[in-house]
TIKOLVO-96446 format. One record per atom (N, C-alpha, C, O): atom name; residue in one letter; x, y, z. Coordinates in steps of 0.001 Angstrom, whole numbers. Layout:
<nodes>
@atom:CA type:A east:X north:Y up:Z
...
</nodes>
This chain:
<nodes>
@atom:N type:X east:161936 north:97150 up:357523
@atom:CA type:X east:162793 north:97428 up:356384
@atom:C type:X east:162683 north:98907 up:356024
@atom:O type:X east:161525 north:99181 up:355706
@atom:N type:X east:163567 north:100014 up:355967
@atom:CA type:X east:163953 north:101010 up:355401
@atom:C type:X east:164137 north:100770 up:353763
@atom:O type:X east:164942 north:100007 up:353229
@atom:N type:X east:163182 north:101622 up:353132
@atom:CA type:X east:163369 north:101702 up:351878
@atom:C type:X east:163948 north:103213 up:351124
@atom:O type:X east:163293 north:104249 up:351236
@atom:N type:X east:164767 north:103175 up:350644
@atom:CA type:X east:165411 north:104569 up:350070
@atom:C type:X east:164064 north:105397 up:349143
@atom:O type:X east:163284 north:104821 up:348385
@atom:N type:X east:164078 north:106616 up:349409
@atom:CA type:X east:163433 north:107246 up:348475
@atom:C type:X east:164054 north:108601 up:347755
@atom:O type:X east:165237 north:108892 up:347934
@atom:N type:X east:163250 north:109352 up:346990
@atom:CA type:X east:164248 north:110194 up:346274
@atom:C type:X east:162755 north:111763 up:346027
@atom:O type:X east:161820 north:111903 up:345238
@atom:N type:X east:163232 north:112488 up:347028
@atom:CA type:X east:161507 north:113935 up:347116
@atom:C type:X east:162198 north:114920 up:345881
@atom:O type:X east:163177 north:114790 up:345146
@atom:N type:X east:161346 north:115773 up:346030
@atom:CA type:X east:161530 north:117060 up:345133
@atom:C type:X east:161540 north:118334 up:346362
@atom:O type:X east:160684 north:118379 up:347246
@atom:N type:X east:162327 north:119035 up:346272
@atom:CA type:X east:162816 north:120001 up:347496
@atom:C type:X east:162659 north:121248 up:346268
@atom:O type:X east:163325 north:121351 up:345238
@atom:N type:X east:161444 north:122220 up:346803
@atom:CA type:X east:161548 north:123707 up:346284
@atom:C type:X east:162283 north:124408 up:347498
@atom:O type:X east:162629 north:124065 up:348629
@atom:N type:X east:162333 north:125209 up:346957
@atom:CA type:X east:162887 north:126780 up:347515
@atom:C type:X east:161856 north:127944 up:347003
@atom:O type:X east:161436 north:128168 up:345868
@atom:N type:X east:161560 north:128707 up:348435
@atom:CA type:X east:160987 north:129858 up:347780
@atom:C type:X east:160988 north:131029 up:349420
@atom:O type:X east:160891 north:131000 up:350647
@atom:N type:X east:161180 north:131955 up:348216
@atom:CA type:X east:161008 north:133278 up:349215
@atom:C type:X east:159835 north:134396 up:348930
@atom:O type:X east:159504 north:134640 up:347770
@atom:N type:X east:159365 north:134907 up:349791
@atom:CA type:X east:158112 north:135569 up:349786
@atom:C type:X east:158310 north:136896 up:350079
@atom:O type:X east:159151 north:136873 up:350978
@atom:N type:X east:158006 north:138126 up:349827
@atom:CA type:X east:157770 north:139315 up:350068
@atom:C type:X east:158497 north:140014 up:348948
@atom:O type:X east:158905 north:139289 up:348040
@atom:N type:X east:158782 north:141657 up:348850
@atom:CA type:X east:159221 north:142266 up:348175
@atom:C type:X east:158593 north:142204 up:347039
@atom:O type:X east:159150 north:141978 up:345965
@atom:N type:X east:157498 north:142383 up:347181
@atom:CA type:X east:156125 north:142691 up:346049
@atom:C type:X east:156118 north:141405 up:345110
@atom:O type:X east:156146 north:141539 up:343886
@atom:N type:X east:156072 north:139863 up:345863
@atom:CA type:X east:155853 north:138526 up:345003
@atom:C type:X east:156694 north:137538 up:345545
@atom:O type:X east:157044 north:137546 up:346725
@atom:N type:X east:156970 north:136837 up:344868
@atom:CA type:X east:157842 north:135272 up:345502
@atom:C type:X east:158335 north:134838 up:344319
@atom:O type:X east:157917 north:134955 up:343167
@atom:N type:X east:159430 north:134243 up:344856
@atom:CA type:X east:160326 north:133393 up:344191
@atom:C type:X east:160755 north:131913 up:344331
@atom:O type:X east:160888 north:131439 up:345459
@atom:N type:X east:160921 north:131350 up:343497
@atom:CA type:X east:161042 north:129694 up:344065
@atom:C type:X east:161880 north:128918 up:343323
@atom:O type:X east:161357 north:128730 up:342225
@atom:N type:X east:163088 north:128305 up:343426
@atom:CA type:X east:164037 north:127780 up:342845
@atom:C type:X east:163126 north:126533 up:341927
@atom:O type:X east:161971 north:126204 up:342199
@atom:N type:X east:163847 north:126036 up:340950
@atom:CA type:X east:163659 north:124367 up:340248
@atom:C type:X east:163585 north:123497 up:340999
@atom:O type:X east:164677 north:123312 up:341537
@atom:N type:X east:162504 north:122545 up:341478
@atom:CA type:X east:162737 north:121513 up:342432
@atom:C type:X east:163607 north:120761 up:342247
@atom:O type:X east:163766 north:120222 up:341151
@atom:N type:X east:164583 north:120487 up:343547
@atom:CA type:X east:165737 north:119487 up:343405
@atom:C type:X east:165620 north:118366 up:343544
@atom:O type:X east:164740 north:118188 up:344386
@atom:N type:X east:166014 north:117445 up:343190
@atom:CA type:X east:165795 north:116111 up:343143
@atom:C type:X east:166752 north:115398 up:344671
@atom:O type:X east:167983 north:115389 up:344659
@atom:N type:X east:166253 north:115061 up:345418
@atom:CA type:X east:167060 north:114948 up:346950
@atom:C type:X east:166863 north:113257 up:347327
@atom:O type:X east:165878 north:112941 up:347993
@atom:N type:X east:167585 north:112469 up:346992
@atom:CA type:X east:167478 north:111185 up:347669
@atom:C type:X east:167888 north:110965 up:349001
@atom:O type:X east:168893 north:111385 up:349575
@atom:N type:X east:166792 north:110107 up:349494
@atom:CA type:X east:166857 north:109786 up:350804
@atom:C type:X east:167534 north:108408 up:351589
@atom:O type:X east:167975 north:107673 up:350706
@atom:N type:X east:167710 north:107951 up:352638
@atom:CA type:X east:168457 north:106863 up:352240
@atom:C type:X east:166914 north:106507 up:353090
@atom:O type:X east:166846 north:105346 up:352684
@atom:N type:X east:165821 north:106640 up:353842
@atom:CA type:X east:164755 north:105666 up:354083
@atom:C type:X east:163780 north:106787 up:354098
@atom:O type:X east:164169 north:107955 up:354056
@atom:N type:X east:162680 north:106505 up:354149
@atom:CA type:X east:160952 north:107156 up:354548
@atom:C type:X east:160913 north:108174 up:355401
@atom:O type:X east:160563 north:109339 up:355215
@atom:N type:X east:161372 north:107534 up:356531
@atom:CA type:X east:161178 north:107692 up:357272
@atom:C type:X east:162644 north:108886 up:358096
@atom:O type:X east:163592 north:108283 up:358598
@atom:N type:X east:162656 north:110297 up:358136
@atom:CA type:X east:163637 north:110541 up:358719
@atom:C type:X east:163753 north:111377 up:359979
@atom:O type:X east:163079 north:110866 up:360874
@atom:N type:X east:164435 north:112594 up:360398
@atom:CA type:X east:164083 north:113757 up:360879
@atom:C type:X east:164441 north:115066 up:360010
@atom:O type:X east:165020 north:115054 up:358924
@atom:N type:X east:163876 north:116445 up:360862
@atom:CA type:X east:163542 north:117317 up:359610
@atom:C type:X east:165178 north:117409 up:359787
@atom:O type:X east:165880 north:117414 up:358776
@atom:N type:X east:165681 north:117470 up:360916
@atom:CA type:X east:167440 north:117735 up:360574
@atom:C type:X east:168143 north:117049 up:359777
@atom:O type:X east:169092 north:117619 up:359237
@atom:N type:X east:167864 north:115570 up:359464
@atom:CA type:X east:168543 north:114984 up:358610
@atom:C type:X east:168181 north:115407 up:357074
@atom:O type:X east:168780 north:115073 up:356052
@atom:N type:X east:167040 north:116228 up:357204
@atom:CA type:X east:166614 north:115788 up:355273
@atom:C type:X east:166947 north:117465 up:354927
@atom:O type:X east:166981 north:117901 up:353776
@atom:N type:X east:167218 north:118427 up:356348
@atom:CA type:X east:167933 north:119799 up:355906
@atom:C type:X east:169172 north:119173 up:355297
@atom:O type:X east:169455 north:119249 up:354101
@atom:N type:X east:169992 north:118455 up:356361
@atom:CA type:X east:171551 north:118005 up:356125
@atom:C type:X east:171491 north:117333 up:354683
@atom:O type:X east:172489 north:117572 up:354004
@atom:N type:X east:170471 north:116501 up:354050
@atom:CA type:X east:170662 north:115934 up:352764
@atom:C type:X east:170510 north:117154 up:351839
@atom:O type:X east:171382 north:117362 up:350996
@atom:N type:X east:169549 north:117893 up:351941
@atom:CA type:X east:168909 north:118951 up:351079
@atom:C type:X east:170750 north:120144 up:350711
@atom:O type:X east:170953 north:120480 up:349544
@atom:N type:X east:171589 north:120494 up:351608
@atom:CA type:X east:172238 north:120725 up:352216
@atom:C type:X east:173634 north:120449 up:350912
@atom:O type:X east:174275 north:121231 up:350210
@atom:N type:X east:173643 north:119039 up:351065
@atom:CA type:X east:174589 north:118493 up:350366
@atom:C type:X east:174328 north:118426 up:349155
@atom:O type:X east:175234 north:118736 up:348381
@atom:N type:X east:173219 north:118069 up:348686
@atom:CA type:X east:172360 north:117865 up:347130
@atom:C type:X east:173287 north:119237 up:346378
@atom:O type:X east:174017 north:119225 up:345386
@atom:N type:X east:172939 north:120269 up:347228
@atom:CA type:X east:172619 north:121976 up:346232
@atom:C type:X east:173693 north:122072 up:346586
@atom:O type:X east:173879 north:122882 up:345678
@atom:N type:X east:175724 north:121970 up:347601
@atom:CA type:X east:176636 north:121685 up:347334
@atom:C type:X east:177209 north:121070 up:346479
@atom:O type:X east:178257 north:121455 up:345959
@atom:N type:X east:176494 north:119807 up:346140
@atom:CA type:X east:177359 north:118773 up:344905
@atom:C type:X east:176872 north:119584 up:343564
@atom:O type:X east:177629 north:119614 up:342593
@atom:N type:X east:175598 north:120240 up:343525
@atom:CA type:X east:175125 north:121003 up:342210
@atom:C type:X east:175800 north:121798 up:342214
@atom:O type:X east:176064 north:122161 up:341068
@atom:N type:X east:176425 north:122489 up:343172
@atom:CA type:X east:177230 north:123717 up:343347
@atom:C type:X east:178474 north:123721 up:342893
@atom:O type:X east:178937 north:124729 up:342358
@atom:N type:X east:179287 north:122426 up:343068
@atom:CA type:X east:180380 north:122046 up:342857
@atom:C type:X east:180621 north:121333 up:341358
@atom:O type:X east:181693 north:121261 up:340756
@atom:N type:X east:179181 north:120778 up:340889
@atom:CA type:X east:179063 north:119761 up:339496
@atom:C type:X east:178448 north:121496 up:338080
@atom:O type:X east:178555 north:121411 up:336857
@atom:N type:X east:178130 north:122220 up:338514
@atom:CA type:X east:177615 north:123421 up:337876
@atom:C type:X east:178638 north:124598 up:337731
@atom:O type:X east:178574 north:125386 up:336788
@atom:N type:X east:179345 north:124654 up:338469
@atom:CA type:X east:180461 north:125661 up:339312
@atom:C type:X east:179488 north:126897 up:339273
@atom:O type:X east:179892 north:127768 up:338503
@atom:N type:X east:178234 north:127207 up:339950
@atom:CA type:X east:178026 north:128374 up:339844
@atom:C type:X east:177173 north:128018 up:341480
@atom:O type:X east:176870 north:127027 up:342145
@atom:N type:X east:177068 north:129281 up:341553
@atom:CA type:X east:176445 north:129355 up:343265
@atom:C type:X east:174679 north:128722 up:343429
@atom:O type:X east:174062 north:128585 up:342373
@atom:N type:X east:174101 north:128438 up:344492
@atom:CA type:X east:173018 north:127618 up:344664
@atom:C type:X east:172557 north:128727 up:345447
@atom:O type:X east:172950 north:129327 up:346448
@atom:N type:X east:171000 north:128837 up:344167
@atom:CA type:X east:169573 north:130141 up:344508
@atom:C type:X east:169112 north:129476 up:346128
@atom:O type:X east:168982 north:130215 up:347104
@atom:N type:X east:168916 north:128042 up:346183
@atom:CA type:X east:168605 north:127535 up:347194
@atom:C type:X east:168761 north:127863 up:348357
@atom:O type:X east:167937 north:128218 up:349200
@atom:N type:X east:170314 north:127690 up:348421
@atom:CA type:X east:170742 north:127959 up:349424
@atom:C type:X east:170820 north:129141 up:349894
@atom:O type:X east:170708 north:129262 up:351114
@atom:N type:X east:171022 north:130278 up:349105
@atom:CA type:X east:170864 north:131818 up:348934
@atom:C type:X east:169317 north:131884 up:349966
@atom:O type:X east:169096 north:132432 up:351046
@atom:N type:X east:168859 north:131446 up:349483
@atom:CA type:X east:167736 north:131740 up:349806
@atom:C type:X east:167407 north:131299 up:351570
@atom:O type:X east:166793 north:131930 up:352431
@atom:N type:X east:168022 north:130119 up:351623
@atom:CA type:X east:167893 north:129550 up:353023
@atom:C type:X east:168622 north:130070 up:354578
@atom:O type:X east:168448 north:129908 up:355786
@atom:N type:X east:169507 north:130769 up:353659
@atom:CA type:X east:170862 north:131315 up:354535
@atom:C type:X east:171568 north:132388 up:354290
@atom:O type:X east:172608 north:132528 up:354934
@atom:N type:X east:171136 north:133540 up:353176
@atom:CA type:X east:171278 north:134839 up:353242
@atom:C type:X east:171133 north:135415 up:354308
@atom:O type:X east:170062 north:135187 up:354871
@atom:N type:X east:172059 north:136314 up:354968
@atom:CA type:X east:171585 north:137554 up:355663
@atom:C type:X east:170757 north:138243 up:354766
@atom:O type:X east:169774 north:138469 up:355471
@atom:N type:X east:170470 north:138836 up:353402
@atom:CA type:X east:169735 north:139506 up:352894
@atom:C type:X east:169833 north:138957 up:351589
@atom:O type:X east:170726 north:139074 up:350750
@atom:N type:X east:168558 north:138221 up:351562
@atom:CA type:X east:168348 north:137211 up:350269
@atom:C type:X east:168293 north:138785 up:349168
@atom:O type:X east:169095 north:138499 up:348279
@atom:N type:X east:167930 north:139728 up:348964
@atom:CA type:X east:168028 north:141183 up:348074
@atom:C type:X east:169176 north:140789 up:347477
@atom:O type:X east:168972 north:140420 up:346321
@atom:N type:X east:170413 north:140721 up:347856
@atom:CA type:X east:171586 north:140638 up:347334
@atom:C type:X east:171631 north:139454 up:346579
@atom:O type:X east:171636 north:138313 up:347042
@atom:N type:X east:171669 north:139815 up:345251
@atom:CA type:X east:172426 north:138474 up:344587
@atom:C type:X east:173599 north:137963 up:344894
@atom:O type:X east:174607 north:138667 up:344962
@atom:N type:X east:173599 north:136662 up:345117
@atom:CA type:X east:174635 north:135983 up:345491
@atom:C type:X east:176035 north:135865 up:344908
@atom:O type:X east:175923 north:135020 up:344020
@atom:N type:X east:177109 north:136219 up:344949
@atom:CA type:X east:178216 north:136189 up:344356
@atom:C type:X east:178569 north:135316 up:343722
@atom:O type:X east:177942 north:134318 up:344078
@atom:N type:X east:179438 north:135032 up:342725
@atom:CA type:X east:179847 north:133637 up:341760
@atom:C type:X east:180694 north:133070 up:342923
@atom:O type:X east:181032 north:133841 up:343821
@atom:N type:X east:181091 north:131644 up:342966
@atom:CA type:X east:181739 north:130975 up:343948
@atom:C type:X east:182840 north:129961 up:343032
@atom:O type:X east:182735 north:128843 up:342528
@atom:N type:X east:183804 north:130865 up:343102
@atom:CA type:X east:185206 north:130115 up:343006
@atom:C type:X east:185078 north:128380 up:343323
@atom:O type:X east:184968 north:127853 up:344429
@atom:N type:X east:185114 north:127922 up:342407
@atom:CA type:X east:185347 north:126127 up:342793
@atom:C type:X east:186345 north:126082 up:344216
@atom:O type:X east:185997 north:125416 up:345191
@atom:N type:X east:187242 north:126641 up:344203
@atom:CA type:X east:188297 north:126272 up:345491
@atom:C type:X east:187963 north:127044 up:346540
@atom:O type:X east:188494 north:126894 up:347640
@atom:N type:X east:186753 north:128234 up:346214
@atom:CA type:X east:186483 north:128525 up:347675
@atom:C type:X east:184695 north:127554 up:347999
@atom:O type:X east:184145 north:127809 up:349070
@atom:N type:X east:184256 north:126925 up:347393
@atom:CA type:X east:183583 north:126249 up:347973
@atom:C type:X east:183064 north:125954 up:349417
@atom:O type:X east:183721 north:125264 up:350196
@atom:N type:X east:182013 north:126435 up:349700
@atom:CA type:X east:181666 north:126009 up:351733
@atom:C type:X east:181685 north:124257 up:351567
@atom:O type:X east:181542 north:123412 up:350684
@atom:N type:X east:181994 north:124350 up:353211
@atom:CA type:X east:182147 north:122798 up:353288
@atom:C type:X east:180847 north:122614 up:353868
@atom:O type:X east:180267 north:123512 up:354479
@atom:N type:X east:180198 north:121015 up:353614
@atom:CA type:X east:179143 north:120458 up:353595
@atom:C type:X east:178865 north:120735 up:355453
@atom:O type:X east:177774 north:121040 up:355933
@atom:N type:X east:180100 north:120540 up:356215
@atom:CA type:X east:179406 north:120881 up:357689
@atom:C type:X east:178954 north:121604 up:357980
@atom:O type:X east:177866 north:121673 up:358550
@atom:N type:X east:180091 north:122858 up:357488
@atom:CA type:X east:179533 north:124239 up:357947
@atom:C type:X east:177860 north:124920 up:357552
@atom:O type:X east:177184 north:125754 up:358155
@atom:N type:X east:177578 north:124091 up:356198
@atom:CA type:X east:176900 north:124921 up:355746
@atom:C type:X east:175517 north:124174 up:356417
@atom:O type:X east:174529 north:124846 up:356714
@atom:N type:X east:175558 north:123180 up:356550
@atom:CA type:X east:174636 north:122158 up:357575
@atom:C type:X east:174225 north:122738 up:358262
@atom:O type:X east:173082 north:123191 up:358188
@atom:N type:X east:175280 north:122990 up:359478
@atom:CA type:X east:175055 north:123871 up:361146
@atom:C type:X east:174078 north:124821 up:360607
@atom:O type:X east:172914 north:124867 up:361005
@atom:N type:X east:174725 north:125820 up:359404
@atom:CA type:X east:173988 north:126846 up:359066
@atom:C type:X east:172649 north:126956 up:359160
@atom:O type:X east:172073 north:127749 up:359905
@atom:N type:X east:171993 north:125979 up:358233
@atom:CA type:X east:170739 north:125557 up:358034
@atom:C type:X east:170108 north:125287 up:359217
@atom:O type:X east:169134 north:125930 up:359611
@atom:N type:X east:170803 north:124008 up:360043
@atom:CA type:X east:169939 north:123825 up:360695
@atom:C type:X east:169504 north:125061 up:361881
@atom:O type:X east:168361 north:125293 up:362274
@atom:N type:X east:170596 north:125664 up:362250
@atom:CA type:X east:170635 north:126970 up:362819
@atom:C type:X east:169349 north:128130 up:362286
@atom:O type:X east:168277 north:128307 up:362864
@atom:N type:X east:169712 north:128652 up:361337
@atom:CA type:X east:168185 north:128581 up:360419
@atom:C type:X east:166838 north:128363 up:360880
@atom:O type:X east:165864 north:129003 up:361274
@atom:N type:X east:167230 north:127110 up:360644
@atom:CA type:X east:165758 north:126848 up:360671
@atom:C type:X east:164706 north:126879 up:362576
@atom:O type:X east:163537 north:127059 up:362917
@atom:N type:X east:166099 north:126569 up:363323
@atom:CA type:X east:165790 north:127136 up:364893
@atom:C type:X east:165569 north:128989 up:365332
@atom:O type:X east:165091 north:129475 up:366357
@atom:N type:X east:166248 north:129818 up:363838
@atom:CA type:X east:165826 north:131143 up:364691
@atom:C type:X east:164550 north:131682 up:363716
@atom:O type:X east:164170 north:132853 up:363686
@atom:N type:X east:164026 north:130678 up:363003
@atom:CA type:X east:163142 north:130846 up:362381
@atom:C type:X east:163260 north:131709 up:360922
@atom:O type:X east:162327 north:132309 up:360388
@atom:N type:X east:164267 north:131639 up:360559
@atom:CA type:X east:164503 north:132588 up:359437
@atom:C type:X east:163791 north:131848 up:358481
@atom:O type:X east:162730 north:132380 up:358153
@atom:N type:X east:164028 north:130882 up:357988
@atom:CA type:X east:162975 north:130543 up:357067
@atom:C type:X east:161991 north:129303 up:357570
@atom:O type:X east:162001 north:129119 up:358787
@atom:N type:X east:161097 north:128382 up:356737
@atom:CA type:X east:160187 north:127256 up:357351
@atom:C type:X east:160159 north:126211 up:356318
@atom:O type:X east:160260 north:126268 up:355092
@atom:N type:X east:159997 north:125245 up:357140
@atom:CA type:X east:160437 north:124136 up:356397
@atom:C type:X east:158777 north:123299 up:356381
@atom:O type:X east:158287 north:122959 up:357458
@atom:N type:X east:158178 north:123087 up:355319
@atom:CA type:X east:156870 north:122826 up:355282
@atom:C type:X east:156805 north:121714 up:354362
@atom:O type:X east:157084 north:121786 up:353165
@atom:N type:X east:156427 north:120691 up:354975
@atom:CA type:X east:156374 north:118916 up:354536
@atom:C type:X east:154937 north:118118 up:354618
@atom:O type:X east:154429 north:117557 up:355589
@atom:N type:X east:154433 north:118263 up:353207
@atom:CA type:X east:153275 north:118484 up:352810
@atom:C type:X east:151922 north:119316 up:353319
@atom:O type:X east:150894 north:118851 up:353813
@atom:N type:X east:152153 north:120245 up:353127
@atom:CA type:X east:151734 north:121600 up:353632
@atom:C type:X east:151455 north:121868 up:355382
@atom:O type:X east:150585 north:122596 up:355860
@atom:N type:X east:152527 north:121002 up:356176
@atom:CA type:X east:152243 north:121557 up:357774
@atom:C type:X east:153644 north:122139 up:357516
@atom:O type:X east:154465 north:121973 up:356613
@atom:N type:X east:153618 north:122955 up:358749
@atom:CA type:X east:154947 north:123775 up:359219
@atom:C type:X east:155667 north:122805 up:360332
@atom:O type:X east:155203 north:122093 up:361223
@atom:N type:X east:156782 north:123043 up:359965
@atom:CA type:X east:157846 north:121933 up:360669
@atom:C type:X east:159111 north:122602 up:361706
@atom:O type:X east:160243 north:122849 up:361290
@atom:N type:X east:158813 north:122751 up:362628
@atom:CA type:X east:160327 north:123725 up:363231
@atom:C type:X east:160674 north:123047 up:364564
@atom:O type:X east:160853 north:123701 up:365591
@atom:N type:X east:160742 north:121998 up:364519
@atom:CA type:X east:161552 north:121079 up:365174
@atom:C type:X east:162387 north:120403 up:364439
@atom:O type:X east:161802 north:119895 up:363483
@atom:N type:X east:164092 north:120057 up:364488
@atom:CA type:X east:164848 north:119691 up:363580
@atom:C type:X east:164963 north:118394 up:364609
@atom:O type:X east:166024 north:118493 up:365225
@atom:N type:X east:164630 north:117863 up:364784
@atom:CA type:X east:164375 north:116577 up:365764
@atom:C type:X east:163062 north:115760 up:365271
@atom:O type:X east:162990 north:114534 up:365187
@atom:N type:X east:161925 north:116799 up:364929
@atom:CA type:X east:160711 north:115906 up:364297
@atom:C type:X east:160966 north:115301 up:363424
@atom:O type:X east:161768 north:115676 up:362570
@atom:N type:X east:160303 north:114107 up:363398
@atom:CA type:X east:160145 north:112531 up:362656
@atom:C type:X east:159494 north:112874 up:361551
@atom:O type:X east:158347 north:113231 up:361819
@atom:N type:X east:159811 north:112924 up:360154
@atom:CA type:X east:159028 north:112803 up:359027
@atom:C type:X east:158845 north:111313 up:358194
@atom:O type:X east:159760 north:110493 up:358118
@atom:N type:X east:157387 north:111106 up:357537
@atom:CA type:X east:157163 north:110076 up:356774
@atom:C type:X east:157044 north:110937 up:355428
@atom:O type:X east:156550 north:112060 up:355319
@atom:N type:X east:157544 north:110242 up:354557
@atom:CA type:X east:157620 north:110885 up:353446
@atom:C type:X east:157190 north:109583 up:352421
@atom:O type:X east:157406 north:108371 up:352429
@atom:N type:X east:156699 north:110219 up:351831
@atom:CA type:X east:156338 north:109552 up:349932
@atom:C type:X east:156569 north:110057 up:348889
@atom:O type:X east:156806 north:111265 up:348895
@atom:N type:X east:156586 north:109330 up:347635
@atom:CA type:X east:157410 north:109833 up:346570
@atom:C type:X east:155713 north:110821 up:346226
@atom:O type:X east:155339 north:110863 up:345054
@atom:N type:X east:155050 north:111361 up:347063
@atom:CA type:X east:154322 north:112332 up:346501
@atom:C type:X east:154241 north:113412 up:347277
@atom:O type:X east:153424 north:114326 up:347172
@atom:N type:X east:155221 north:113280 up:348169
@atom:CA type:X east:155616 north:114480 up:349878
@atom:C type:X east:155967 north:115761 up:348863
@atom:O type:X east:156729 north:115875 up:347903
@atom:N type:X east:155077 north:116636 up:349515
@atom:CA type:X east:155457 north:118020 up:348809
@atom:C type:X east:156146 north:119172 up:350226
@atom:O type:X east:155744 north:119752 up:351235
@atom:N type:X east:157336 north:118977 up:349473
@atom:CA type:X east:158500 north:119852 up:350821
@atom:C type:X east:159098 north:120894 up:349966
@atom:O type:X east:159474 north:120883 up:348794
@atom:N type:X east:159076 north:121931 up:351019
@atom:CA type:X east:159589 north:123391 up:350853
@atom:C type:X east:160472 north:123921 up:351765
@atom:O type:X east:160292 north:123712 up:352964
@atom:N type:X east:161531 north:124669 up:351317
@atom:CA type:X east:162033 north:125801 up:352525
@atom:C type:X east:161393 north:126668 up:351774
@atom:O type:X east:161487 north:126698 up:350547
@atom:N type:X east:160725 north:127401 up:352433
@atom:CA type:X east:160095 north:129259 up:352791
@atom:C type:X east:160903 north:130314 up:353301
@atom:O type:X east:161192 north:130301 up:354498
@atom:N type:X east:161252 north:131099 up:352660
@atom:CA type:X east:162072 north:132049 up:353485
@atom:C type:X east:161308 north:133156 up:353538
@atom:O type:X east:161570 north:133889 up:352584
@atom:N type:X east:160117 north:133779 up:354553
@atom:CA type:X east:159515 north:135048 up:354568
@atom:C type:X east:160498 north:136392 up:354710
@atom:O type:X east:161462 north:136409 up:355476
@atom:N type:X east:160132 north:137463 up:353900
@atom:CA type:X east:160903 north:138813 up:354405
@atom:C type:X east:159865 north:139704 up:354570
@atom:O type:X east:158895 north:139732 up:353813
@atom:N type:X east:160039 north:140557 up:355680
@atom:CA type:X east:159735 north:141671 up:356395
@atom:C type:X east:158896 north:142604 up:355006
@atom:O type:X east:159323 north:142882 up:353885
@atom:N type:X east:157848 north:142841 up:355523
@atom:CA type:X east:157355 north:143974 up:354387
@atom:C type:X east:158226 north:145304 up:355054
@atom:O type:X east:158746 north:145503 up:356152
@atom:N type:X east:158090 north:146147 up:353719
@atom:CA type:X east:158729 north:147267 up:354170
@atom:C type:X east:158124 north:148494 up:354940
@atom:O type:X east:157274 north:149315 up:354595
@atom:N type:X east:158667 north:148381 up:355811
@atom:CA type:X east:158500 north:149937 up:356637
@atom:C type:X east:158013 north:149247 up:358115
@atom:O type:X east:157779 north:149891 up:359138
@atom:N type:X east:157931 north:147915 up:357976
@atom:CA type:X east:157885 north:147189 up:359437
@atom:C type:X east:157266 north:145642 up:358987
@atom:O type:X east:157082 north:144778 up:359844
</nodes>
């Protein structure tokens, strides 16, 4: 039996003299048991529907899929909205060239194919590291 559960998804980015880390999102699952690609793809949609239910742009995602998280993110027109696929690929893309890390109760995860067990006490993050300056 698959039982639905419902994690808390931070966001945080590191460098540029400290870190930053979004409000944990509230991300329901439809079982325990998933892969890390599916719970990017939920994570994905969550901070879209906030995106779309808030009308203002998602730090989250900024953070996951900036070319240069520095830049504040622009306000996002309700009708120009990204669509839930595109922004998927994105992520999971992401998370294969290593731009940021996806860490599910404190191991590092960079296979979007690996099998996660999760509990309503799973502590999951995207990490987005940046380059100190001058190298």
């Amino acid at each position: 039996m698959h039982e639905a559960l419902s994690v808390e998804v931070t966001t945080r980015v590191f460098g540029l003299g400290g870190g930053r880390a979004t409000a944990p999102t509230l991300v329901a699952l439809p079982t325990r048991t998933l892969s890390a690609r599916a719970l990017i793809a939920e994570h994905v949609r969550v901070e879209l529907a906030q995106m779309e239910r808030r009308r203002k742009t998602s730090l989250a995602l900024h953070y996951m899929l900036a070319d240069d998280v520095r830049v504040q993110p622009a306000a996002t027109a309700l009708a120009e909205l990204p669509r839930a696929e595109a922004e998927i690929r994105r992520a999971w893309q992401g998370l294969a060239e290593q731009r940021y890390v996806l860490v599910v109760d404190g191991l590092a995860v960079d296979d979007l194919d690996a099998q996660l067990s999760l509990t309503e006490r799973s502590a999951i993050s995207f990490v987005r590291l940046l380059p100190l300056v001058g190298g």
